[in-house]
C-alpha positions as CSV (number, residue, x, y, z in Angstrom):
1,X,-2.3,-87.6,31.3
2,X,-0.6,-88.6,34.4
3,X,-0.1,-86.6,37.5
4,X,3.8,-86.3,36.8
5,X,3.3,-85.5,33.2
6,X,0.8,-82.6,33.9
7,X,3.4,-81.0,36.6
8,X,6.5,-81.1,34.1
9,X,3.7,-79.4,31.4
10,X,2.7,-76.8,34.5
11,X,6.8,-76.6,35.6
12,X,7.8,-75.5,31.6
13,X,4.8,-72.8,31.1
14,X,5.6,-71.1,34.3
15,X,8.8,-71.3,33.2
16,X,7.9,-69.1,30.1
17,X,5.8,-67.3,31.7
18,X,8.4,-65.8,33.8
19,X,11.0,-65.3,30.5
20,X,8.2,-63.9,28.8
21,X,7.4,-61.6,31.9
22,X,11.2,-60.6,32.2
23,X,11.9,-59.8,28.5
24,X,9.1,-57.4,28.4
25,X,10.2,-55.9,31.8
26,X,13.5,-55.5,30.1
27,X,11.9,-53.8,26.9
28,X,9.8,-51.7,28.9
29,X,12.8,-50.4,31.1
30,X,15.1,-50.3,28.0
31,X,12.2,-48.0,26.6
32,X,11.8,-45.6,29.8
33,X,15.7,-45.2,29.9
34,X,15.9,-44.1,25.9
35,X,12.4,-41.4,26.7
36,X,14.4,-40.1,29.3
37,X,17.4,-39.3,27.5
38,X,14.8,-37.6,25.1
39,X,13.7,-35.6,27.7
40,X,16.7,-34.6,28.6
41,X,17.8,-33.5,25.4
42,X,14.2,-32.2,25.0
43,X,14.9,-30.0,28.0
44,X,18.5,-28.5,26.9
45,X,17.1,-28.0,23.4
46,X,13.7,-26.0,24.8
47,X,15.9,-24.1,27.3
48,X,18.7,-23.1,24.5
49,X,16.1,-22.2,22.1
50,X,13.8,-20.0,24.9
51,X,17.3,-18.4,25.6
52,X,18.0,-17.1,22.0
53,X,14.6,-16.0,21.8
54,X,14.9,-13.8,24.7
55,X,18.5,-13.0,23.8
56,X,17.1,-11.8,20.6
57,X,14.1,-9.6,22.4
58,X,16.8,-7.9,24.5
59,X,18.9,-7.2,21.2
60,X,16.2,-5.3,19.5
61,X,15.0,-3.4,22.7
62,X,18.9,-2.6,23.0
63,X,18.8,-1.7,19.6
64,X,15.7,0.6,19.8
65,X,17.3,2.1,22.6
66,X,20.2,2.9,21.4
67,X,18.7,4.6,18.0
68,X,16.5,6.7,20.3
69,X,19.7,8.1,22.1
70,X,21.1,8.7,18.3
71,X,17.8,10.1,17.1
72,X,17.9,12.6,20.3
73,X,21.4,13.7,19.6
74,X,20.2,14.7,16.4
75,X,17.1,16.6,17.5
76,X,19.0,18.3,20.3
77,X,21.5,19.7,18.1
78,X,18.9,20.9,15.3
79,X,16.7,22.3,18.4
80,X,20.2,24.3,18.9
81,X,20.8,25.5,15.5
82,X,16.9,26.5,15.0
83,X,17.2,28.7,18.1
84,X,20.6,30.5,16.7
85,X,19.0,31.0,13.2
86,X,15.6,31.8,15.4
87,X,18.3,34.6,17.6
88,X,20.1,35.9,14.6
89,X,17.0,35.8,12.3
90,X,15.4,38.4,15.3
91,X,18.5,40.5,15.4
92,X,18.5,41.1,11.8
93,X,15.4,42.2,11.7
94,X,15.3,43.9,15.2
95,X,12.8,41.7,16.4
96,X,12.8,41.0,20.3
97,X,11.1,40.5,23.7
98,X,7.6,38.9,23.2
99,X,7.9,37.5,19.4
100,X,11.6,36.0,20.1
101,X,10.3,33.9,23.2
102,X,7.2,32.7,21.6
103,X,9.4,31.8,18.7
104,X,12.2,30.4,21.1
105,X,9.2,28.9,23.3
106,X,7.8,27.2,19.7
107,X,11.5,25.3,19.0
108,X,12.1,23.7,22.3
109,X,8.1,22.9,22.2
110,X,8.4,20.7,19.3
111,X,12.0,19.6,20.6
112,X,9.6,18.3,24.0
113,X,6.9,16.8,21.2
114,X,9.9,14.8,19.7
115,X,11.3,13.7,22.8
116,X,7.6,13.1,24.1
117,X,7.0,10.3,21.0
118,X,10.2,8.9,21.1
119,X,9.6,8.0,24.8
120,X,6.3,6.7,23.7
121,X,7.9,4.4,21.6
122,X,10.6,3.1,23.4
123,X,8.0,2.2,26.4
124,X,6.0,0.2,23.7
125,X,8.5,-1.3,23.0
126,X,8.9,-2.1,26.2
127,X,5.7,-3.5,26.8
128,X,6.3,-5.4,23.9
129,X,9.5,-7.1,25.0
130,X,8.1,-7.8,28.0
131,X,5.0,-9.9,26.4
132,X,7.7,-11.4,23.8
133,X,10.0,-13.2,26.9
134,X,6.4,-14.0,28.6
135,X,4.9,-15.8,25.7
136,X,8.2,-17.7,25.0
137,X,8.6,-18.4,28.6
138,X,4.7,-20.1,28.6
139,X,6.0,-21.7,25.4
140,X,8.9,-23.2,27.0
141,X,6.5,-24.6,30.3
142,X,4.3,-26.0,27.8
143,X,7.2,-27.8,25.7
144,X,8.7,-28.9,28.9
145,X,5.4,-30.1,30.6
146,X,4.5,-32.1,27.0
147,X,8.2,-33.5,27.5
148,X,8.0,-34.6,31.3
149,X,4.3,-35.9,30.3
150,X,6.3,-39.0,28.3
151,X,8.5,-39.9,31.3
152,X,6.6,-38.8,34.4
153,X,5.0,-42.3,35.2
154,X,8.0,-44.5,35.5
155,X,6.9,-48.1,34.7
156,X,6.7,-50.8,37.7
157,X,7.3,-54.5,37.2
158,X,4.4,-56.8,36.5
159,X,3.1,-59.1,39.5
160,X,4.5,-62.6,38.2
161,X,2.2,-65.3,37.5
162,X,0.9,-67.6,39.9
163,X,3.1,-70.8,40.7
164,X,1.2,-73.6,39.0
165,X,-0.3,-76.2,41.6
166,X,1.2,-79.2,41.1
167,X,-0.5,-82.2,41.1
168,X,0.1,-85.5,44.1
169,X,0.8,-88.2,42.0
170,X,0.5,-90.1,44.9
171,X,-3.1,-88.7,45.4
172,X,-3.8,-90.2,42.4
173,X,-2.9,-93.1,42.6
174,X,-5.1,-93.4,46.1
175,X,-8.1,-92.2,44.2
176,X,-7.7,-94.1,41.5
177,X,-7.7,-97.4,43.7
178,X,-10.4,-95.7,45.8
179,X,-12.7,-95.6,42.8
180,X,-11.7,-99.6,42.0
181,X,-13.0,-100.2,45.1
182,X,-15.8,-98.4,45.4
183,X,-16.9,-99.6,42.1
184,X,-16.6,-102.8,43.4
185,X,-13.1,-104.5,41.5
């Protein structure tokens, strides 16, 4: 193969060399751009769906709340009428001083036990909304790490190939006549 025919061979493989080099840049960018619009979306759908869950916690702690207030009404108002009939009960039977307080003493008591295990309550519940929004807020760090994890190396262009070392045909023609002579032609 002469020296011209070997640098048009080397001139058209570097050539596709660098095509091939570029199209698979392209792909590779074309690739990074759609896993970042993933991620994005990722992102919005992982935050929307940590805020309902939280919205959600809140609701039933308001919810508990507000049935406590409902359910202490209630008591309040039967701790009232059990102390009239507990009064009017003593009156009709001329009972007074010692037996009416302990009696009066024995209604608000198990008015305070009430009040003491709804408080109970609510404060677990508490506790419990408070450990709901912390595990769906390690949830959503661990969604949204896994999510950055796919984009958090952005890719970096190839070195290109070598440029092929072309050949003197000139050169080779001075060795070749070289050789002649030396062989003795």
């Amino acid at each position: 193969m002469s020296a011209q025919a070997a640098n048009k061979a080397a001139k058209r493989n570097y050539a596709h060399q660098l095509k091939v080099r570029e199209r698979a840049w392209k792909q590779e960018t074309s690739l990074y751009q759609t896993k970042k619009v993933q991620f994005e979306q990722e992102v919005d759908l992982a935050n929307i769906a940590a805020q309902r869950a939280y919205s959600r916690t809140q609701g039933q702690l308001n919810n508990a709340q507000a049935l406590a207030i409902i359910q202490n009404q209630d008591d309040f108002k039967k701790m009232l009428q059990a102390e009239g009939a507990i009064e009017a009960s003593a009156a009709e039977r001329g009972v007074g001083g010692r037996s009416l307080a302990r009696a009066l003493v024995m209604n608000k008591g198990s008015y305070g036990v009430s009040q003491a295990r709804r408080s109970r309550g609510l404060m677990m519940a508490g506790y419990a909304a408070k450990e709901s929004n912390e595990n769906v807020n390690r949830q959503l760090k661990s969604s949204l790490n896994r999510s950055f994890g796919r984009v958090a190396i952005q890719p970096v262009e190839d070195v290109a190939p070598p440029a092929p070392v072309m050949q003197n045909p000139g050169l080779s023609l001075m060795l070749g006549m070289g050789q002649a002579i030396g062989a003795g032609i």
